[in-house]
N, C-alpha and C positions, 0 to 999 in steps of 0.2 A: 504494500500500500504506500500512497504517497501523501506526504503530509500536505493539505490544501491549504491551514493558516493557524496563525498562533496568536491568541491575544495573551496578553501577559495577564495573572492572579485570573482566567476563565478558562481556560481551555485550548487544547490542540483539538486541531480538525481535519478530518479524513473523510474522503468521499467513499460510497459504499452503494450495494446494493441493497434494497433493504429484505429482500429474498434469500439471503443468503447464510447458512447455517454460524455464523460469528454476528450477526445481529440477531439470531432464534439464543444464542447463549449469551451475552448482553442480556437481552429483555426477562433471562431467570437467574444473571447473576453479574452485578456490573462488575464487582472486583477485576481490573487486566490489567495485561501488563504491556508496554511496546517498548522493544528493542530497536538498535540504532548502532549503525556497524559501518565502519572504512577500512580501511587496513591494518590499524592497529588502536583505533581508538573505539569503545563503543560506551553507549547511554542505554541504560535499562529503567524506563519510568513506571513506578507504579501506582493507580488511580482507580477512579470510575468513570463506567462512559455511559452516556444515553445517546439514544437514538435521535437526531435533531431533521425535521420537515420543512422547514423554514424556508421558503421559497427567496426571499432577500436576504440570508446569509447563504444559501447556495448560491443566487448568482451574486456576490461579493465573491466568491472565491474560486467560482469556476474558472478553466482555461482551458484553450484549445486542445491542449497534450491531453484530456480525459475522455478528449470525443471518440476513440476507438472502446471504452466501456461504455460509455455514454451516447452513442450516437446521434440520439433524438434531442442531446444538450440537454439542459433544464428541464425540458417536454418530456425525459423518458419517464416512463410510470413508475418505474420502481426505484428511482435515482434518490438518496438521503446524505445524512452525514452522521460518520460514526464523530460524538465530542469527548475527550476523552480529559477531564480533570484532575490533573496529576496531584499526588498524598505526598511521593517519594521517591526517589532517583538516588542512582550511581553512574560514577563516572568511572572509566578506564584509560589510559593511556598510554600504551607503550610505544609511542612513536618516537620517543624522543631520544638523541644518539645515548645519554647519560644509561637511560633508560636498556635500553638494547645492550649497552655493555656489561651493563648491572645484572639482565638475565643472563645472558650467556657464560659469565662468571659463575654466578650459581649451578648451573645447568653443571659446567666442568666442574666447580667444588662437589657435585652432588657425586657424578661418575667417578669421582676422586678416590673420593672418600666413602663412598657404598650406602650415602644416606639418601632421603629423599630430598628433594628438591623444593628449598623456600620461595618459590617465584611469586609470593605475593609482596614480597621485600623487594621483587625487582620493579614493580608498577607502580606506576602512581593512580588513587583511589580513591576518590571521593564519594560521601555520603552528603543526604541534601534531604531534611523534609519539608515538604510543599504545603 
């Protein structure tokens, strides 16, 4: 899925079908979670989401890149927004050169030495509640 918009202290926004078996689990349990992934960074937010109908925040945030899900635009029948109200988040990021050298150290200390390998000491970690 792709993010459609973000207001800051309301919600992230995703376009959806409203058909589709991850809106049928929303509507009997909003507790989710959304993942967020590059090559060595990712965001894991945890929240609730409701289902949003809203004819004037969809087109606020519609765009052409959704017309192959969407092709009837706004007009398709079953077109919605997943909004999803983040509680809590973590951040990862092993991108960084410090970083990368910090695991691969451990990784060789670990093969070294016959123990297992502390690679949460080699990332950087953040906790964040919302």
């Amino acid at each position: 899925m792709k993010i459609s918009g973000v207001e800051e202290n309301k919600g992230i926004y995703m376009f959806t079908s409203v058909k589709t078996p991850k809106v049928e689990e929303i509507q009997h349990n909003q507790l989710v979670g959304l993942t967020l992934q590059d090559s060595s960074r990712w965001v894991s937010i945890t929240g609730r989401a409701e289902i949003v109908r809203d004819k004037a925040k969809m087109a606020e945030l519609f765009e052409e890149g959704l017309k192959p899900w969407f092709p009837q635009g706004l007009e398709t029948p079953d077109i919605g927004l997943i909004k999803l109200v983040p509680e809590g988040g973590e951040y990862w990021d092993n991108g960084k050169l410090w970083t990368k050298i910090s695991f691969a150290f451990e990784l060789g200390r670990a093969y070294i030495t016959g123990t297992r390998a502390d690679t949460h000491s080699a990332s950087e970690v953040h906790k964040v509640a919302l």
